[in-house]
C-alpha positions as CSV (number, residue, x, y, z in Angstrom):
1,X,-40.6,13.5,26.7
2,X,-38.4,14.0,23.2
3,X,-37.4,10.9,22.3
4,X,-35.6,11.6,19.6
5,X,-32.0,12.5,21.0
6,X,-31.6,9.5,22.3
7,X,-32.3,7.5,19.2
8,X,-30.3,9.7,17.1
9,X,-27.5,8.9,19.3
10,X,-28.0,5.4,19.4
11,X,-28.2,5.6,15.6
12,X,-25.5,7.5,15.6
13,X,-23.1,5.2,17.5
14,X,-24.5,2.3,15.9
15,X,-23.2,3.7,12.7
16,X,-19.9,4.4,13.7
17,X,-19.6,0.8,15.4
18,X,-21.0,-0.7,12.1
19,X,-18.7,1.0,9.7
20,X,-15.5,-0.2,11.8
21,X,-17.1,-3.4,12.0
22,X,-16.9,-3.7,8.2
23,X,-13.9,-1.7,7.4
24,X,-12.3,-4.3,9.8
25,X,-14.1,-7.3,8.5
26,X,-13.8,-6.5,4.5
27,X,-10.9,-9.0,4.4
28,X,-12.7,-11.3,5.5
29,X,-16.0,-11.1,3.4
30,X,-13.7,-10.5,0.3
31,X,-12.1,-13.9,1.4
32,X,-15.8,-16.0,2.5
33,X,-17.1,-14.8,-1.0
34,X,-13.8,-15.4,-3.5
35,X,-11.8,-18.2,-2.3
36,X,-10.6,-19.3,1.4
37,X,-7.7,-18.2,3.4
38,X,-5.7,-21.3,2.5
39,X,-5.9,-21.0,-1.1
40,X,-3.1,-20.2,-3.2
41,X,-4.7,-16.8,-4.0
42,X,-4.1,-15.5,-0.9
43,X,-1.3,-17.4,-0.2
44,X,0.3,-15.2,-3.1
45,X,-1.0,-12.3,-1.9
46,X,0.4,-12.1,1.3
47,X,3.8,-13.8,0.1
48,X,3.4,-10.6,-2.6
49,X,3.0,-7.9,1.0
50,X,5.7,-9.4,2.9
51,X,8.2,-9.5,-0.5
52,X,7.2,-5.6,-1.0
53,X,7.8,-5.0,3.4
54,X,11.0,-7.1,3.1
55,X,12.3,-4.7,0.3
56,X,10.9,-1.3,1.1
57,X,11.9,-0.9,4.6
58,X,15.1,-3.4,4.1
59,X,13.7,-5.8,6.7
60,X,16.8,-8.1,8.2
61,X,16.4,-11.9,8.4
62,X,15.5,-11.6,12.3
63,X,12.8,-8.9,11.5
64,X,11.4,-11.2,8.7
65,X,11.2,-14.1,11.2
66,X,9.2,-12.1,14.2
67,X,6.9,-10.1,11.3
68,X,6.3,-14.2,10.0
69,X,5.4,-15.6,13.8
70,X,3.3,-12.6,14.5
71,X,1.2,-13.0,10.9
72,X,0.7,-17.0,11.6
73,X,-0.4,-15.8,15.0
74,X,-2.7,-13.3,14.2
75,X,-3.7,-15.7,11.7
76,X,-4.7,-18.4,13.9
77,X,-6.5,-15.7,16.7
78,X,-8.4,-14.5,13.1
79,X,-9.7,-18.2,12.4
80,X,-11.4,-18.3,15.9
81,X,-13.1,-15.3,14.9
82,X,-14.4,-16.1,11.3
83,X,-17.0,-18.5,12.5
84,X,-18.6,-15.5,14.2
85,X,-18.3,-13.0,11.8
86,X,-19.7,-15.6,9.1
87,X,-22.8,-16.2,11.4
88,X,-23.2,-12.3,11.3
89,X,-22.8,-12.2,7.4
90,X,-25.4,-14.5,7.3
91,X,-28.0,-12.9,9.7
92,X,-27.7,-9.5,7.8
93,X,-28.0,-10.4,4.4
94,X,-31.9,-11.3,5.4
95,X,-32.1,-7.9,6.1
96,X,-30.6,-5.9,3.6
97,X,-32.3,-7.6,0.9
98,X,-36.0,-7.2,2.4
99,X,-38.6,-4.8,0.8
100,X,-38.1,-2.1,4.2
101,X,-35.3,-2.0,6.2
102,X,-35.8,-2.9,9.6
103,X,-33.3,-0.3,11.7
104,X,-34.7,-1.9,15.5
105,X,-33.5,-5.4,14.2
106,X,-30.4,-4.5,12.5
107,X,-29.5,-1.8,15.6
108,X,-30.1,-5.7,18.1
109,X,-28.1,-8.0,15.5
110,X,-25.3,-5.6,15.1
111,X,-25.2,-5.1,19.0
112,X,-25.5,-8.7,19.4
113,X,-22.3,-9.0,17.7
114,X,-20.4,-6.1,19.1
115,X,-17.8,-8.5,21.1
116,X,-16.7,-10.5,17.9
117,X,-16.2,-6.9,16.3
118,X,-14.4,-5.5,19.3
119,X,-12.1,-8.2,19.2
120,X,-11.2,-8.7,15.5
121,X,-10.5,-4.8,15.8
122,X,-8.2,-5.9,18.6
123,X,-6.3,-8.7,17.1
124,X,-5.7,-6.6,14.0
125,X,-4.2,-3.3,15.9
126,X,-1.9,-5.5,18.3
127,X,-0.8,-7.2,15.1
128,X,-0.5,-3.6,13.4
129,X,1.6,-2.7,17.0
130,X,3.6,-6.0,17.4
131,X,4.9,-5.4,13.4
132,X,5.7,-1.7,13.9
133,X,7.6,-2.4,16.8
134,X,9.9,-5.0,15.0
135,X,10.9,-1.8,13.0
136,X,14.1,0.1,14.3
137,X,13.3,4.0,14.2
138,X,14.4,4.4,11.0
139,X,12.2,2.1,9.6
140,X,9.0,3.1,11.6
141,X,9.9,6.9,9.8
142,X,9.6,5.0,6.1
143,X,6.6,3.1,7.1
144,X,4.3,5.9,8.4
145,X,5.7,8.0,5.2
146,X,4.3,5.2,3.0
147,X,1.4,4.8,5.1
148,X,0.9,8.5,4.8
149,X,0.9,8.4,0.8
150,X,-1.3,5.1,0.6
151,X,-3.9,7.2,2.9
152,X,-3.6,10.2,0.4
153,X,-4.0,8.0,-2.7
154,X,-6.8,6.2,-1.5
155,X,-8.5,9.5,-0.5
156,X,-8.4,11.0,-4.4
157,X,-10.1,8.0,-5.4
């Protein structure tokens, strides 16, 4: 019996799951490890995004309303969230810092959190969704174009 296609492809998808995890969870360890959510830091920072949106696509004062109640909303479904992903934070750092890694217990601690992962992935794409649908055509056009040259810049580095 080969065993070993199986357990690459568990590997294999583990990865992939683990890498989205953290891609979408970055914010959040950034925030856990800097300052909190509420602080003025990031209060400036996403002030600092939405001043950039407002200006760059020309955003009027009914678009800047709806992109505003969908933030504080994803905001608050992000807060339910945190506890979770902090709990996970705290159960991995055991195990990257021991002599071996362990791949059986991180493969049963990242699967044990795969429902908080799939749903911060969730709350963060139909935020992504609601915001670009706020945009009239026009606007979608300059966003994916900006989109498109963040992506390129980001890839160089």
């Amino acid at each position: 019996m080969n065993i070993i296609k199986p357990v690459k492809t568990i590997v294999s998808i583990s990865s992939v799951c683990a890498v989205l995890a953290f891609s979408s969870m970055s914010g959040v360890y950034a925030a856990d490890n800097d300052f909190t959510l509420d602080g003025p830091e990031h209060h400036q920072k996403g002030k600092h995004m939405m001043q950039r949106m407002i200006k760059k696509l020309s955003l009027s004062e009914q678009q800047q309303v709806q992109v505003k109640a969908i933030k504080t909303k994803a905001k608050e479904q992000h807060e339910v969230l945190r506890a979770s992903l902090k709990k996970f934070k705290e159960a991995e750092k055991p195990l990257l810092q021991a002599e071996t890694f362990d791949e059986q217990a991180y493969i049963a601690l990242h699967t044990s959190y795969q429902e908080a992962f799939a749903q911060m992935a969730l709350t963060r794409a139909k935020t992504k969704h609601a915001i670009f649908n706020v945009l009239t055509t026009k606007q979608q056009e300059k966003w994916l174009k900006i989109m498109e040259k963040r992506k390129g810049r980001s890839n160089r580095n």
